[in-house]
N, C-alpha and C positions, 0 to 999 in steps of 0.2 A: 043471404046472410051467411050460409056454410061460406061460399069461397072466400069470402075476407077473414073468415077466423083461420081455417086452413092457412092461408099465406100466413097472418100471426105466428101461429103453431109455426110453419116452415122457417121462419126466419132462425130463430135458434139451433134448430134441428142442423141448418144448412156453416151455422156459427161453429157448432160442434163437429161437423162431419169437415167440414175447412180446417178448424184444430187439428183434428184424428190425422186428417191425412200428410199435414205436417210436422207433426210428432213423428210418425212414418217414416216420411220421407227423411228427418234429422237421423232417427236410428238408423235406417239403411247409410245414408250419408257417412256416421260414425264407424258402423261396421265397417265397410269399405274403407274408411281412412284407416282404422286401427288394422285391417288384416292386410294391406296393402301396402302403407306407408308408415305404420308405427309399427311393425312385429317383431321390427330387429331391436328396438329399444327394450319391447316386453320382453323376447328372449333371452337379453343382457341381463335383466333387473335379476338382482340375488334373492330374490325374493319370489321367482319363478320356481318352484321344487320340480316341475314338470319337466324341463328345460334342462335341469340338470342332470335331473332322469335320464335325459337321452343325449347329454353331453358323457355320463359314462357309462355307456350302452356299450358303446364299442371301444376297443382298443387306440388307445390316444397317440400318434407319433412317436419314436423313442429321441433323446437330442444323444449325440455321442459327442467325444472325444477326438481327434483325428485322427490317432491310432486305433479307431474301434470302441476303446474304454466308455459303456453305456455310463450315463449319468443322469439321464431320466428316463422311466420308461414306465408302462402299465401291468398291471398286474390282475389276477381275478380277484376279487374282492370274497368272495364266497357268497353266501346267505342274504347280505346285504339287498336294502332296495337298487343299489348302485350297483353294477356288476363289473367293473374296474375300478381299479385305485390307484393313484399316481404315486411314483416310488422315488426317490432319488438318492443312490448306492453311495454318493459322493457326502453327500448331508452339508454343512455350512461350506465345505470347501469351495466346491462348485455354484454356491447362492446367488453369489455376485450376479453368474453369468445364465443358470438354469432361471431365477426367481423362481415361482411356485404357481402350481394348479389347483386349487380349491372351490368350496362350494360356494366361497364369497370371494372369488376373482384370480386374478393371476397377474404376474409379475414376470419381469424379467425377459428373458427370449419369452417363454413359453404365453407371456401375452404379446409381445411383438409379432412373433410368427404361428399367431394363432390359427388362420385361416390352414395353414397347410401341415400341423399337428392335429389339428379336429378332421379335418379331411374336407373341409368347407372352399377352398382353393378351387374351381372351377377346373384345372387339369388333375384334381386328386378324384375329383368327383366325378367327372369324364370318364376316370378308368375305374373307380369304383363302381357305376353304373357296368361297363362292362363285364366287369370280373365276378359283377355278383359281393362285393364288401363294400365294409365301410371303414376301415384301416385309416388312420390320419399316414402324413408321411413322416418320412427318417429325417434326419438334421445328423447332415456331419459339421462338427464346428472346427474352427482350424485354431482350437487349442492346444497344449503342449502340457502333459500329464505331469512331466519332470516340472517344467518353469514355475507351472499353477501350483506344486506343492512347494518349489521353494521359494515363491510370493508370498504363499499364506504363511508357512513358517516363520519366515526372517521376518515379517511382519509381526505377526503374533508375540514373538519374543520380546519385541521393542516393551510391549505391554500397552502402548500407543494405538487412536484410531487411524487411520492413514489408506491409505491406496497403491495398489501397485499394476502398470499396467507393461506390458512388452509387446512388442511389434513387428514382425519381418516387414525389416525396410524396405526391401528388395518387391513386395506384391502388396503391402497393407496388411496382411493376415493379421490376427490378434493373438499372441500366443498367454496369455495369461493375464487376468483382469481379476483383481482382489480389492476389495472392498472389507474392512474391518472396524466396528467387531460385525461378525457376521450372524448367521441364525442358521436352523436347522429347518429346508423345507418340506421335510416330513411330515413337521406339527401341522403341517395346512392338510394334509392328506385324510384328517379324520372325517365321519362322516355326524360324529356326533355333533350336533348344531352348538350346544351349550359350550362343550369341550372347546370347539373353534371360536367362536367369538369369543372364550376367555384367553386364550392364545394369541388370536387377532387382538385385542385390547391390549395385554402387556405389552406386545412388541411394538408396537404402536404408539404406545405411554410410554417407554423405555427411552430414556432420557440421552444415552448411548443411540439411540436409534437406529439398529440393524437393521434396517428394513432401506434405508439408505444406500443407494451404491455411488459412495463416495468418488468412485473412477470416472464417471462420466454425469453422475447429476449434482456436486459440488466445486465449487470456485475456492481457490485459495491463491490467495500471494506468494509470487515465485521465486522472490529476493532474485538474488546473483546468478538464478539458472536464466533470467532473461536477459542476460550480458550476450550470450551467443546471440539473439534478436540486433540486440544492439549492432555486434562487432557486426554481424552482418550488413546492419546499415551503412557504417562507415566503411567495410570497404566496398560496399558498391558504391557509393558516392565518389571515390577515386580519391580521396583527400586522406585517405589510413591505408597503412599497409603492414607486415607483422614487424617490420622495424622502424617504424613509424615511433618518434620519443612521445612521450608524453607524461606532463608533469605528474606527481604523486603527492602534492602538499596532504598533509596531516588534516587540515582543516580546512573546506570549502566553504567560502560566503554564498548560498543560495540566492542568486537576484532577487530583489524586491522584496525577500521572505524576513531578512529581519535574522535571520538562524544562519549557526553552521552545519556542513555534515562532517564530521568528523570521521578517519578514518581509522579505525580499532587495530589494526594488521600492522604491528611492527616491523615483518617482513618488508613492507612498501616502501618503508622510508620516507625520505622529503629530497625526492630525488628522479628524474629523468630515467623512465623506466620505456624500454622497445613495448608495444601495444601486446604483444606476445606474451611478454613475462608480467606486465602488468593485468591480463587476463589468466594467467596462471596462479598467481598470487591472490587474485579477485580483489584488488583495491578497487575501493569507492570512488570517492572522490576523481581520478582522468576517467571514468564513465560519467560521471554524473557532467565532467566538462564538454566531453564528448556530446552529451545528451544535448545540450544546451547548443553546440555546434552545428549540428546535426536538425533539431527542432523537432517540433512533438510530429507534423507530417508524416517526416522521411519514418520518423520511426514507427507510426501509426500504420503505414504504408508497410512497413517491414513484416511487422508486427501482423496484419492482414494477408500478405502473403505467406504466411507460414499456416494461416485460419483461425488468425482471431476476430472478434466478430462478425458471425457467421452461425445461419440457424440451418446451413444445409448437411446436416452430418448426424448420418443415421446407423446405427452399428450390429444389427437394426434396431435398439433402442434408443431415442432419440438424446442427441447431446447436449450438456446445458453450452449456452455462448461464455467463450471465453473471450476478455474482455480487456481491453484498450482503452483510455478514456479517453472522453473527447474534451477541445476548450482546455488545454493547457495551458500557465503562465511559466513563466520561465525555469522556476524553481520548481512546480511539480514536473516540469519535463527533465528537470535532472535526475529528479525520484524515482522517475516511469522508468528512464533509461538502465535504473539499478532493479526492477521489477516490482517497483512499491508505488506509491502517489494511484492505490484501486487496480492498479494492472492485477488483473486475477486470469485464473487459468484452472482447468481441466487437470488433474494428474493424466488422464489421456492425451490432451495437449500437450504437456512435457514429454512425453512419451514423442509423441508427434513431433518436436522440435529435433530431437535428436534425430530421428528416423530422416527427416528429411535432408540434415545433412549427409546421415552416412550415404546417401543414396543417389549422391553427386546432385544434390538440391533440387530434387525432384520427390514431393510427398506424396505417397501413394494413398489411394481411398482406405481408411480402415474398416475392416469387418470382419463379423464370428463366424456367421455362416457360410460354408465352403461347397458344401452339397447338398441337394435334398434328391431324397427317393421313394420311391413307392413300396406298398410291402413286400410286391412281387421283385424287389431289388432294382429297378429302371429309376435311370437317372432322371429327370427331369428338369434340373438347374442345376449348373455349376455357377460360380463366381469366378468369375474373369476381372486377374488385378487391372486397375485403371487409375490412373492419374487424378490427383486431388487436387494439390499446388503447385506453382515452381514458386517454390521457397525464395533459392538463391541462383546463382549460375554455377558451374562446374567449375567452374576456378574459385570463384569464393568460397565454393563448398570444400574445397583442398584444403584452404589457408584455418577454415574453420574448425577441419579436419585436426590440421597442427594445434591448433590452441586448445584443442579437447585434451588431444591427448598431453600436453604439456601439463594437463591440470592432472591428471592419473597418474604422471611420473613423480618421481621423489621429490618432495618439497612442496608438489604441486597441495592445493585443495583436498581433492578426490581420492590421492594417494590409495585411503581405505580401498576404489576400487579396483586396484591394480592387481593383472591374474596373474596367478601361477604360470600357465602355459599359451596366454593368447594375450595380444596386444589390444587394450581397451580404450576407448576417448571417452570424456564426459566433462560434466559441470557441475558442480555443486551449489546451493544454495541454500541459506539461511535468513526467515525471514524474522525481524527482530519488534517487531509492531505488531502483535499480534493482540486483541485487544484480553486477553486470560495472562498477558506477560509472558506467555514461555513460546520458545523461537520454535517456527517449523522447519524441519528438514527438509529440504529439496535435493535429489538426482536425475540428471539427463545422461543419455551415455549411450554408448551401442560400442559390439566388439564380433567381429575382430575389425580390426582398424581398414584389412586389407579385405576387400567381396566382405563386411559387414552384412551378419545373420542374422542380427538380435539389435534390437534398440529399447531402453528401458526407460521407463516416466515414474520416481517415487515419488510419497508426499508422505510424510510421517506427523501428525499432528502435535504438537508441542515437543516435537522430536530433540531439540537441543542442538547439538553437536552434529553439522552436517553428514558425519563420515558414519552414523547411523542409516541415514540415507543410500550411502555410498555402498555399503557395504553388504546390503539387501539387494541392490541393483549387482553384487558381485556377484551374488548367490545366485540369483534366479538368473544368470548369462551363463556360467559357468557350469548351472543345472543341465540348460540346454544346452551349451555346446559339449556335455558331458567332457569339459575336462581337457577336450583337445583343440590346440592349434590347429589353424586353417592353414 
């Protein structure tokens, strides 16, 4: 009689200790998933205090300037639980391109190239193992201290949100990338938790939205700066050339739309105008016929080899796509052709447009960073310029060449951007559909006309009068070429 109550008894026993040992096994299971394959998530979460703790432990990268001028860097914190505090000398100037380091995240470079500012980069870490630290690394950026202050300013002035980016056409480098209005990345620097998240909430809620860097993560309509797109199609297609006539009527019937475009520029006339002077004057209407000529294709096609649509383009902040539509009818392909009917664009892209012709139609990769080093000073990456597009051909880029500049000479558009002492090309544009009613300013340009150093991309948000545009783009070329002809 014992051994059958025994077995009784055992069954449960063997019920529970089956449970026990599965419970177990899940927790070890769990453990090992979380410290193996989830850790990098829990280290992320802002809500780690530990994590942060020993994110500033050590001294954090500095990013500079490419002449040296530090614009973010570490500092002791004193007394604090944190024993570094990120500093940045420059404050909203530099935001665009620094973003911020804090205890609820980062922006901008400093969360792009994160890995080799913390010191987490596998060759930072390599030689901090040997040396005994834990030093993140240096960031040289191949900004331009002159261009960047006189982007922010002529921008600023406008009293407008807008964007301004510059380019050495010749390597890609980036020499000055403004975003406005901008913020102060200091405020992220505190360690007080309450303090930051009421700073994190305004800026955030701030209907302005500074925290936006309008140079490479907004679209806007490019009006009459994507006529250079255009004139590029036609004359690679073989059928335009700069004396090529082309009518100017006042009023276009858009096919099948039912509408006219009307063309506002008295200048034009209703008259037989060479391709050249009608791209100087920036009539409507023979682009829009052009457009039409030509077809949404060729120009799609144009349009993509310059890099619109396109998710590959990383600065190293990743770019929003600029944008071409697809499924045209005949009449939004005469719009597109003028830069409207959704053609949208990057103020980096504009930028980009220009650069690729001064640069006999070959677009270079754009990028900030130009160096990184160690703290012991050892290089470890440079950026070697590389090829991005071929835009156009080197003869089209010539002719392209002329029509810029035609629009910078007297009478021209651009006028506003024409220098004192060096010979500038560019395009203006103005976009007149914007859905607040007030027109955007558009500038493309680079100068000097001859070995071109600089290529400028504006956007000025309800800018008005193109030559607002123009004449911010004169400022920040004329910054950097300090003045002198080449």
């Amino acid at each position: 009689m014992i051994a059958p109550r025994a077995r009784r008894i055992n069954i449960p026993l063997r019920h529970v200790a089956l449970m026990c040992g599965g419970m177990m096994f899940a927790l070890l299971a769990n453990v090992t998933y979380l410290q193996a394959l989830d850790s990098e998530r829990l280290n992320e979460d802002p809500r780690n205090r530990r994590t942060m703790i020993a994110r500033m432990e050590n001294p954090r990268g500095g990013i500079l300037l490419r002449d040296g001028t530090v614009v973010a860097t570490s500092r002791k914190a004193g007394k604090a639980a944190y024993r570094y505090r990120r500093v940045y000398p420059g404050g909203p100037l530099y935001a665009t391109i620094t973003g911020h380091f804090s205890l609820r995240g980062t922006g901008g470079v400093e969360q792009a190239e994160e890995a080799l500012l913390s010191g987490k980069d596998p060759r930072v870490k390599v030689h901090g193992l040997v040396e005994g630290t834990r030093d993140g690394a240096t960031l040289r950026l191949t900004v331009d201290g002159a261009a960047q202050r006189a982007a922010y300013d002529g921008l600023r002035a406008t009293g407008r949100p807008g964007a301004v980016v510059a380019i050495d056409p010749r390597t890609g480098a980036i020499l000055a990338m403004v975003s406005l209005p901008s913020y102060d990345p200091n405020l992220y620097a505190s360690f007080d938790a309450a303090m930051l998240d009421m700073t994190d909430k305004r800026l955030r809620g701030d209907p302005a939205d500074p925290l936006l860097n309008r140079a490479i993560q907004r679209t806007y309509p490019l009006g009459s700066a994507f006529k250079v797109i255009t004139s590029a199609a036609a004359l690679g297609s073989g059928r335009y050339d700069l004396g090529t006539h082309v009518g100017t009527p006042p009023s276009f019937h858009l096919p099948g739309a039912g509408t006219h475009l009307r063309d506002g520029r008295a200048a034009c006339g209703d008259v037989d105008l060479p391709l050249l002077q009608a791209f100087r004057l920036s009539c409507d209407t023979p682009f829009a016929k052009i457009g039409i000529d030509l077809g949404q294709d060729a120009l799609r096609e144009r349009a993509e080899a310059f890099g619109f649509d396109t998710d590959d383009l990383e600065v190293p902040m990743p770019v929003t796509r600029s944008v071409y539509p697809a499924e045209l009818d005949d009449a939004r392909t005469a719009m597109s052709a003028l830069g409207r009917s959704d053609v949208r664009a990057t103020p980096l892209m504009i930028a980009m447009i220009a650069a690729a012709v001064a640069n006999d139609g070959s677009l270079m990769r754009p990028h900030l960073v130009d160096e990184v080093r160690l703290a012991d000073g050892t290089v470890i990456d440079v950026t070697e310029p590389s090829p991005y597009r071929r835009a156009v051909g080197a003869e089209e880029a010539e002719r392209l060449t002329e029509m810029m500049i035609a629009t910078t000479g007297k009478e021209g558009t651009g006028a506003a951007a024409a220098f004192r002492r060096t010979k500038g090309a560019g395009r203006t544009g103005t976009e007149e559909n914007v859905p607040a009613g007030e027109d955007h300013a558009v500038f493309s340009g680079f100068a000097p006309t001859v070995s071109p150093r600089i290529a400028v991309g504006v956007l000025v948000e309800g800018g008005g009068p193109d030559r607002r545009a123009a004449s911010i783009a004169k400022g920040v070329i004329e910054a950097f070429l300090g003045g002198q002809a080449e």
